[in-house]
N, C-alpha and C positions, 0 to 999 in steps of 0.2 A: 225576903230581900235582905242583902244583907249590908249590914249598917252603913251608911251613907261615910256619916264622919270618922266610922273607924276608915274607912276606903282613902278620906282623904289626908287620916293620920300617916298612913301607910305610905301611898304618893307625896307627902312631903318631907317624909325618909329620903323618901328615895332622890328627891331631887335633883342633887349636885351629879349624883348618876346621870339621872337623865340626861343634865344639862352637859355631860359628856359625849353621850352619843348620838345627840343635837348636833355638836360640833362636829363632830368626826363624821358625818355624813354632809353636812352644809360644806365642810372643806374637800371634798372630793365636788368639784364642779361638772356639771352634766347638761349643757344646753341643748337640745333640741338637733339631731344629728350625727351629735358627736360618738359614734356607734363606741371607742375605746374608755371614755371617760362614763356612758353609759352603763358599760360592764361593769366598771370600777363601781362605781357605787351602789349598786344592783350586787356585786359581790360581798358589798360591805355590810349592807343591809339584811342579806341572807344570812352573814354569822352572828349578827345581831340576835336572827330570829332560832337558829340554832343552840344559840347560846343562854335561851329562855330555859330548857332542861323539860319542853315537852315532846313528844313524838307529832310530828309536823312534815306531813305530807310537802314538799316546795320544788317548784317546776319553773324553772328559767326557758324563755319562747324568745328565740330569735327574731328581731323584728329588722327585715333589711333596710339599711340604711338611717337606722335608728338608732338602734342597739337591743334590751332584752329587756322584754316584761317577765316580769314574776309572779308566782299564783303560790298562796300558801294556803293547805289548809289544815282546818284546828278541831279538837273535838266532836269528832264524827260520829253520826248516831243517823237515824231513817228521819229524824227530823228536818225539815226545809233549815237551810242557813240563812246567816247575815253575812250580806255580803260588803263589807270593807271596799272602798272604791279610793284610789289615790295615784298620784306619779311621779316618776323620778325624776323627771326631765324638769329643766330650769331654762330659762329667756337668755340671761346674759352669755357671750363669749370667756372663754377660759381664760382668765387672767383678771376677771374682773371685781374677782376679790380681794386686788389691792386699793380698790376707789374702796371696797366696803367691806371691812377685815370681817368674820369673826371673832364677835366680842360682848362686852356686854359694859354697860354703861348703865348705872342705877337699874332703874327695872326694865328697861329695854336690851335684847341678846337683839345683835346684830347680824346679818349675813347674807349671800346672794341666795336667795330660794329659799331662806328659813321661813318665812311665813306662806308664799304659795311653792310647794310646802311637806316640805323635808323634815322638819320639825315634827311632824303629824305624822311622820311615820312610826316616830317613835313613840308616842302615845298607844298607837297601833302594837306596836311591842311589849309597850307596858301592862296594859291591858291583859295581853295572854301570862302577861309575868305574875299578874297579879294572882292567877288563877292556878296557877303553876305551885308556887311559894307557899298559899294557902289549902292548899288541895280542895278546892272546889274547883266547880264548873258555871260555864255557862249555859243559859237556859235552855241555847240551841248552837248549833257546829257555826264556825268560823271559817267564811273566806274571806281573803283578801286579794285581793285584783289591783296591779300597780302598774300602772302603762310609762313607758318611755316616751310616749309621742302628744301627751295629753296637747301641749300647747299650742302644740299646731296642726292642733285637729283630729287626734285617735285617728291617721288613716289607717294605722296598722293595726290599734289597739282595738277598734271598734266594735271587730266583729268578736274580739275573744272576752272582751265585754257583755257584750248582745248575750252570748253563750252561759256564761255563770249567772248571768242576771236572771233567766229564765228559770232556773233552778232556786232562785233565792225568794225568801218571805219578806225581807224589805231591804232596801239598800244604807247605809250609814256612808256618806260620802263627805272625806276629810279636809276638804277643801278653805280654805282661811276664811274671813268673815269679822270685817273691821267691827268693833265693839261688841264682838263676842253674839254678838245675833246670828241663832238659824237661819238657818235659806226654806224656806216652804214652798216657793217659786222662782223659776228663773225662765228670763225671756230664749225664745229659740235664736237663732241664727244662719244668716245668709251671708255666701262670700262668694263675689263677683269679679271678676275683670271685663269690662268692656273694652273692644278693641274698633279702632276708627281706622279703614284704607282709605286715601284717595290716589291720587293724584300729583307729583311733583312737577315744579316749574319755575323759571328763574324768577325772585320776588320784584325787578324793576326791569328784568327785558319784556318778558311776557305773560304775567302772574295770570293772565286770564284762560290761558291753558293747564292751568293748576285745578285741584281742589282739595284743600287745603280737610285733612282729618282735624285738628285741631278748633276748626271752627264747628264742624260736624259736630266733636264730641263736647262741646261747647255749650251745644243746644240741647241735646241729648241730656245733660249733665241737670238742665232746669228740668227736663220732663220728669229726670230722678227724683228730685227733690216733690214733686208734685205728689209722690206716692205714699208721701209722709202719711201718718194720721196718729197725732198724737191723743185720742180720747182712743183709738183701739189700742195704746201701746206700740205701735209701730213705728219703724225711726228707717230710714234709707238715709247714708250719708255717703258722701264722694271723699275718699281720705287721701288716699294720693294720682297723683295724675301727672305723666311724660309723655315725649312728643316732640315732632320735626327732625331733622338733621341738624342743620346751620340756619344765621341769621338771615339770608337770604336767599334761600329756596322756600319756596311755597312745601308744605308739609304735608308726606304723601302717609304719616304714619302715625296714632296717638294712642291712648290706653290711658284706662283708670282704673282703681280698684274703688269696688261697692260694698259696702255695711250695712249690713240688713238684720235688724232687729222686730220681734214680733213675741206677743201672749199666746194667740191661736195660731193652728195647724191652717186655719182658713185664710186668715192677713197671709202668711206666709204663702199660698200658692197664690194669691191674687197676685203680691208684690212679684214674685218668682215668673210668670205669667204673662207680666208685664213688662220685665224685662228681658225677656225671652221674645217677646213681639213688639220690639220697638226696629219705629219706622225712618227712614232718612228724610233730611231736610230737602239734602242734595245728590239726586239720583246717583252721581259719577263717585257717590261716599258707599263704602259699605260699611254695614258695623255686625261684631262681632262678639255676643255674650257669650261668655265662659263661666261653667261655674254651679252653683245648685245650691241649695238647703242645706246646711251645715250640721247642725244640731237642731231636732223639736225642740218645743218648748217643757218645762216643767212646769207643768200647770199643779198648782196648790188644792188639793177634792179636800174628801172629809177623810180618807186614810190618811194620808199626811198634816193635815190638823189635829188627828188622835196621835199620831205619834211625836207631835210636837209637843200634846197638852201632858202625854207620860214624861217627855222628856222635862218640860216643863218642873212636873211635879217632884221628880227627882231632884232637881238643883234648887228647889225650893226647900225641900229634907235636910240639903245642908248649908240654905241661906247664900244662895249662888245665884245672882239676878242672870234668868235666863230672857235674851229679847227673839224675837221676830223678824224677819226681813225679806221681801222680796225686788229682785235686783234684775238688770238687764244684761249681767256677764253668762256665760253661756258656760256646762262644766260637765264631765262625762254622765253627772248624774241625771242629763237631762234623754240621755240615751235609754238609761235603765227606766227613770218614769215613761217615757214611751212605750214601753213595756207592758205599764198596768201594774209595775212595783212599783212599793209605797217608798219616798224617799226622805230621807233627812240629810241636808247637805250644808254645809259649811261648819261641819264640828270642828275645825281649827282650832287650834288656841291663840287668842285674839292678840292682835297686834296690828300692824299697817306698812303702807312703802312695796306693795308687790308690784312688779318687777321696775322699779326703781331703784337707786342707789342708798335709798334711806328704808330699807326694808328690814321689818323686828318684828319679834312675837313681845310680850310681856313674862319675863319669868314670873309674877307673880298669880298667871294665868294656868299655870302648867297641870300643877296638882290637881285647878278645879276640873279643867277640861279631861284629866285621865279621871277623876274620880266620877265623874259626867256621864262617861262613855262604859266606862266599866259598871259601874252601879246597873245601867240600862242595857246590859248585857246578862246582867243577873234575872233580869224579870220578862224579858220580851218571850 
């Protein structure tokens, strides 16, 4: 293996670097859609990686209505890869980096998407840089897979996900992770809209020839709640909810959207199941679930406990407290564990504020987290 703290002598050379082409990808704004602002920074991040000085396989994939994913890969041999998991895409509307410039204030670097996490891709860059500069290698070939759509749900990214993941020995997935804690775990997810018809009618001539969706989905809305179970990990929440025309017609029309969180493949089809066979109150009501299993869960076995006790052991070579965590946000790496690959997910470089206005990495995290990931690149 090769030396821990010489790795992170090297990444805090390089720093102020970094901390350039941090910025210069955080300032090309990419929300979730924006198929031209998409390109743009999927452009930028390509010359980045071009501009490492290795020979590097890179494939830009049209995604309609999104914009382009990108797949690069690195040091090719018959051996299985690591597969690198990340995305371009960001939450906020274009313009929103005047509420939250690009900046850096003490050890906080500020910016819309730098911590979930445009930041990380550059670590991803550094990484092969390292490798490049020194003329070694890594232990095994490099992919990297960067979806445009991560945020709202890999509908495009999914399957070309599904695809390299099959091919790979474990997944490294870049994804942020407030106080620098791995993810070993993360709950699956369910995304729902219920939809209520009834019945309109004037509400003070003859409301009794009404029936009213709104009260339908009313009751509905308690049965959701009932499917709670919080000693399985399971959570159903009602987050938004619209409905009627005006103040005085009885409301022939309503909708919700449903959150559905779960550990097991199993909570998840009961919940799914259940609200796929829910019943009306009020015959003249019909209701209407839309919707499915979003992402499995990643469930934490004993593969991903050994790759967290290696990873472990490495940040401890160079006195780098590495923690643990497992969490209920859902992230493409829960696709690849479904798989049967081993995953490590939230190697971010730690900071906080995702998608918020007050969103930062820590520059004084940068070095550790490229030397982190590089080092365990050398041995896996």
């Amino acid at each position: 293996m090769n030396d821990p703290k010489a790795i992170l002598d090297h990444f805090k050379a390089r720093q102020d670097s970094m901390i350039g082409s941090i910025r210069e990808i955080v300032d090309i704004e990419s929300p979730s859609y924006d198929v031209e602002q998409s390109k743009a920074v999927v452009g930028r991040v390509e010359e980045g990686f071009r501009n490492i000085g290795l020979d590097l396989s890179i494939e830009r994939i049209p995604a309609d209505g999104y914009g382009e994913h990108l797949i690069i890969r690195a040091f090719p041999s018959a051996a299985k890869p690591v597969l690198f998991v990340g995305h371009t895409d960001t939450v906020h509307p274009v313009g929103t980096n005047s509420k939250n410039p690009t900046r850096i204030d003490g050890d906080k670097f500020y910016g819309c998407g730098i911590f979930d996490m445009k930041a990380n891709i550059v670590v991803m860059q550094e990484a092969l840089r390292y490798f490049a500069e020194t003329g070694t290698q890594p232990a095994r070939p490099i992919t990297i897979f960067l979806s445009c759509d991560e945020e709202v749900g890999s509908i495009s990214g999914r399957a070309i996900l599904e695809r390299e993941a099959a091919n790979a020995e474990l997944a490294l997935v870049f994804e942020p992770s407030a106080e620098g804690r791995i993810k070993t775990g993360r709950k699956g997810t369910g995304m729902y809209t219920l939809k209520a018809h009834g019945k309109s009618a004037h509400a003070g001539l003859e409301p009794e020839k009404g029936a009213s969706a709104i009260l339908e989905l009313s009751r509905q809305i308690e049965k959701l709640h009932l499917l709670n179970d919080p000693a399985a990990g399971t959570t159903v929440n009602v987050c938004t909810i619209k409905g009627g025309t005006t103040s005085n017609v009885i409301p022939e029309y309503a909708e919700c959207d449903v959150d559905v969180r779960f550990l097991t493949m199993a909570e998840a089809e009961r919940v799914d199941h259940a609200i796929k066979s829910l019943i009306t109150y009020d015959k003249r009501v019909s209701v209407e679930p839309i919707g499915d299993i979003n992402r499995p869960p990643m469930e934490r076995n004993d593969a991903v406990v050994a790759l967290f006790n290696k990873a472990g052991d490495i940040a401890s070579s160079f006195d780098y407290e590495l923690g643990e965590t497992q969490v209920g946000g859902a992230s493409d790496g829960n696709f690849v564990a479904a798989l049967g690959i081993p995953v490590l997910d939230g190697l971010g470089i730690t900071g906080a504020g995702a998608h918020t206005l007050n969103e930062h990495i820590l520059v004084s995290d940068i070095a550790n987290r490229a030397t982190l990931v590089t080092t365990f690149l050398s041995t896996i």
